[in-house]
C-alpha positions in Angstrom: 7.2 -39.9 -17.2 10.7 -41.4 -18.7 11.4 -37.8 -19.9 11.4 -37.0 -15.7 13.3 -40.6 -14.9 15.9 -39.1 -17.6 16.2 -35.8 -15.9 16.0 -37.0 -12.3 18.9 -39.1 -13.2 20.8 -36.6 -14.8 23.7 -34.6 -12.4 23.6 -31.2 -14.4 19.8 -31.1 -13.9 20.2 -31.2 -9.9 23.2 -28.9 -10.1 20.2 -26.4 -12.1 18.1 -26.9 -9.6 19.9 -26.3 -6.5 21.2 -23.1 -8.3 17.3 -21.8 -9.0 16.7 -23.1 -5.5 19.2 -20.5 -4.0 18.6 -18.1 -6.2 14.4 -18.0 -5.7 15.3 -18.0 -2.0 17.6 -15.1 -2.6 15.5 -13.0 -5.2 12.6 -13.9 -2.3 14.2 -11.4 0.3 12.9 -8.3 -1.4 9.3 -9.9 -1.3 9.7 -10.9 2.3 11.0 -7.6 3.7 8.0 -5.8 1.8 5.5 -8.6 3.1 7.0 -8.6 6.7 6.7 -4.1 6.9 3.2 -4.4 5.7 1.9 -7.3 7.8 3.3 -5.8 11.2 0.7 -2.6 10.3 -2.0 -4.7 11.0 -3.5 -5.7 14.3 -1.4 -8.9 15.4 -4.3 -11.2 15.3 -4.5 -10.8 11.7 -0.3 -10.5 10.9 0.1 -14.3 10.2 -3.1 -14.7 8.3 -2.0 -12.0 6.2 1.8 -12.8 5.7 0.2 -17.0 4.5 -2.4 -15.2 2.2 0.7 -12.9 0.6 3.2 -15.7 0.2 0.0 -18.0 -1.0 -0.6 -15.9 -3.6 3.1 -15.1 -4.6 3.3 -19.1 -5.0 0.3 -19.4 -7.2 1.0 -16.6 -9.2 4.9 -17.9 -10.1 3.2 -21.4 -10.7 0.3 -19.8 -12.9 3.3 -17.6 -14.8 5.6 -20.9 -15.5 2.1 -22.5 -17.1 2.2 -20.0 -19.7 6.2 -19.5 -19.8 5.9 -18.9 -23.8 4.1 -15.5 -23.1 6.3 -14.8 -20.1 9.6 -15.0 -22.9 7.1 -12.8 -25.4 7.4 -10.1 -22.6 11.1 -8.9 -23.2 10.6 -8.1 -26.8 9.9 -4.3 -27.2 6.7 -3.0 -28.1 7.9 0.8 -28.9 11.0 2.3 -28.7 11.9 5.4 -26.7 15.6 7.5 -28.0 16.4 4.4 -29.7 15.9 2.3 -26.6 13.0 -0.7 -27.0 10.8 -0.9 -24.3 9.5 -4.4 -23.2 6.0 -5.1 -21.3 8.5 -6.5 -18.9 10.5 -3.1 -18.9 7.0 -1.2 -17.9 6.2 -3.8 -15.5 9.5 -3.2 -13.8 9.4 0.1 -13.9 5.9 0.6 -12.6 6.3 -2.1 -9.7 9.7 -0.1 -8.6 8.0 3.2 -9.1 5.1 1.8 -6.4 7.9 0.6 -3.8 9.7 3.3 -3.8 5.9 5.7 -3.1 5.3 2.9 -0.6 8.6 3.0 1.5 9.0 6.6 1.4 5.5 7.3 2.4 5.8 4.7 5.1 9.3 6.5 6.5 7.2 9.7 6.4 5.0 8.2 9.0 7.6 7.0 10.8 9.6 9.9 10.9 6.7 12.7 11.5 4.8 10.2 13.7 1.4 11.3 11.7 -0.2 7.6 12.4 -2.6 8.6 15.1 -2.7 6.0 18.1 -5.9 3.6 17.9 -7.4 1.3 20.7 -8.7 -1.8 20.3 -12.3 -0.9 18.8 -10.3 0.8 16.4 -8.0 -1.6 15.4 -10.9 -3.6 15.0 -12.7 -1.4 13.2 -9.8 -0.8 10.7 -8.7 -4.7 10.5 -11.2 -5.8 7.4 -10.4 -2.8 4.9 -6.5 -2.6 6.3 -6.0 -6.3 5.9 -7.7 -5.9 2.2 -5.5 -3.3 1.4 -2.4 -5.1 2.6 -3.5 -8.2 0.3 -3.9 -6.0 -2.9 -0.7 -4.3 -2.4 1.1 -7.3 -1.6 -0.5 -8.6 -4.4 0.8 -5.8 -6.6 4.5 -6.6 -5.9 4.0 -10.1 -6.3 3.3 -9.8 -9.6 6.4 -7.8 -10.4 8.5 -9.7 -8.7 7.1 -13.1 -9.7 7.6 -11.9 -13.4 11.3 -11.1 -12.6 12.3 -14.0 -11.2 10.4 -16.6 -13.6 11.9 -14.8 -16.5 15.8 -14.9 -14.7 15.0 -18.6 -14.5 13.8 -19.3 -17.9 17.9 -17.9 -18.8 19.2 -20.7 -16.0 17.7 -23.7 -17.5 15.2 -25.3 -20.2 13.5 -27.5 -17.8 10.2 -26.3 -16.6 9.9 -29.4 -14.0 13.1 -27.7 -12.4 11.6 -24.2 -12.3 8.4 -26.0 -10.8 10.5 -27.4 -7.9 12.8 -24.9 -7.0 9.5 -22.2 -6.9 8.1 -24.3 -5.0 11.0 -24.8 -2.4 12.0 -21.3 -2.4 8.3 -20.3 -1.3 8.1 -23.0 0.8 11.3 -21.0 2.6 10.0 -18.0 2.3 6.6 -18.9 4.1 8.9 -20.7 7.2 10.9 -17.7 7.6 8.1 -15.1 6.9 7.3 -15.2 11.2 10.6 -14.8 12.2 11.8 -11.8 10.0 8.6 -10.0 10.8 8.5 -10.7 14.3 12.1 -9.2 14.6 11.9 -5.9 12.4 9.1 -5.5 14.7 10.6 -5.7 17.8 13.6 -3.5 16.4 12.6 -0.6 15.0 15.7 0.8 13.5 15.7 -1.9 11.9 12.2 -1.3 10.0 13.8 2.3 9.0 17.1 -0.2 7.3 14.4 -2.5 5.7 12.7 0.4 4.1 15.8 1.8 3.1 16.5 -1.7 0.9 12.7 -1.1 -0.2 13.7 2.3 -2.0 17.1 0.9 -3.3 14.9 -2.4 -4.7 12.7 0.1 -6.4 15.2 2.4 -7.9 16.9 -1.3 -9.1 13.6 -2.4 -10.3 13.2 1.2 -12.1 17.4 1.4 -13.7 16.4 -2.2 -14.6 13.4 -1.6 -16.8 14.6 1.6 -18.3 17.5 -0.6 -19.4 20.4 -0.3 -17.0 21.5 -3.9 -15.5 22.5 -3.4 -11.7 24.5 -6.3 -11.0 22.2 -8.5 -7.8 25.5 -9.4 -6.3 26.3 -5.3 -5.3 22.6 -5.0 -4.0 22.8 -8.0 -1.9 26.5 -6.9 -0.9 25.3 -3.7 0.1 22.0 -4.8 2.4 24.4 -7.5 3.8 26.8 -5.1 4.9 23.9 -2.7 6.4 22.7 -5.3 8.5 26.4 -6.1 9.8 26.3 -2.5 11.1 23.1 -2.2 12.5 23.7 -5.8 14.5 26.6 -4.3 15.8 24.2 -1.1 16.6 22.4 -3.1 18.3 24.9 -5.3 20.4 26.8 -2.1 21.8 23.2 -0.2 22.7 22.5 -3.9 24.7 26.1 -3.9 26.4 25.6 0.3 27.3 25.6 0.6 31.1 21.9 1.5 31.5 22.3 4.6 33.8 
């Protein structure tokens, strides 16, 4: 108890955590645009349930991981080697959760694109919710774990402090779950913008994949890049509003 007096009074240890806090909530935007694509599939009285269950789990999982931090750090070292590299558990589990986005997004542009999703009624929407709303879970489970592996280990370099790393998870979730609603509701209701989010889907992946197989892609360029996207597409979308409807 004084060891969390000491560090609640200490400045550098608030300056930590509002710098984990910030970059949870920013790391979280991958998860949210992947949980937000694959809620809005379901039928809408199962969408929130879904998206609470996803970012429930995503919350227990990075809480469960920080509990047993010491096997977390064991992750990075290699276990073989590959043309001199060394490859980590942590390397295959980056690789493997990119390889699956990138199946996911461009199998979910396919549909888009060759409109192959046949049209369903309600009885089949209903019909469909249970094992749809199953899958959704597992696969949002899936990315979870790769991304709550990612993120605990970036924080583990940030600070010593696993109080901080509990609080800052916690917040950032706590975000994430607030603005999970919103951001589905509006890719949903735009849907060039579900083809954009998809887009950052396959980048993440390929990121996830250069990462693992030991090539570092700065965040900053990624993050750069999607926030320059959605510049242009909301200035897509304000001229196509202002168009003269004829």
């Amino acid at each position: 108890m004084d060891s969390l007096m000491d560090l609640a009074r200490d400045p550098s240890a608030w300056a930590a955590l509002a710098t984990l806090i910030a970059m949870e909530v920013v790391l979280g935007i991958d998860n949210l645009i992947f949980i937000s694509i694959l809620t809005n599939k379901l039928p809408e009285n199962t969408r929130e349930k879904a998206r609470r269950i996803g970012i429930g789990l995503a919350l227990i999982l990075r809480l469960g991981l920080l509990a047993t931090i010491a096997i977390i750090v064991s992750l990075t070292e290699p276990v073989f080697t590959i043309f001199g590299k060394g490859i980590s558990w942590r390397d295959l589990i980056l690789i493997a959760g990119g390889a699956f986005l990138v199946w996911k997004a461009t199998r979910e542009i396919h549909q888009h694109v060759a409109h192959d999703e046949p049209e369903h009624g309600e009885e089949g929407m209903t019909a469909r919710a249970v094992p749809g709303f199953a899958a959704a879970i597992g696969q949002i489970l899936i990315l979870d774990i790769v991304f709550s592996i990612d993120s605990i280990i970036t924080a583990v370099g940030m600070t010593d402090h696993v109080p901080i790393m509990f609080v800052a998870v916690i917040v950032a979730v706590t975000v994430m779950l607030f603005a999970a609603g919103p951001l589905a509701n509006f890719i949903n209701r735009n849907p060039t913008i579900v083809m954009l989010a998809l887009a950052f889907l396959i980048m993440i992946g390929m990121t996830l994949i250069a990462d693992g197989l030991g090539h570092h892609v700065p965040k900053g360029y990624i993050y750069t890049a999607m926030a320059f996207s959605v510049a242009v597409e909301a200035l897509n979308m304000l001229a196509r509003r202002r168009k003269p409807k004829h």
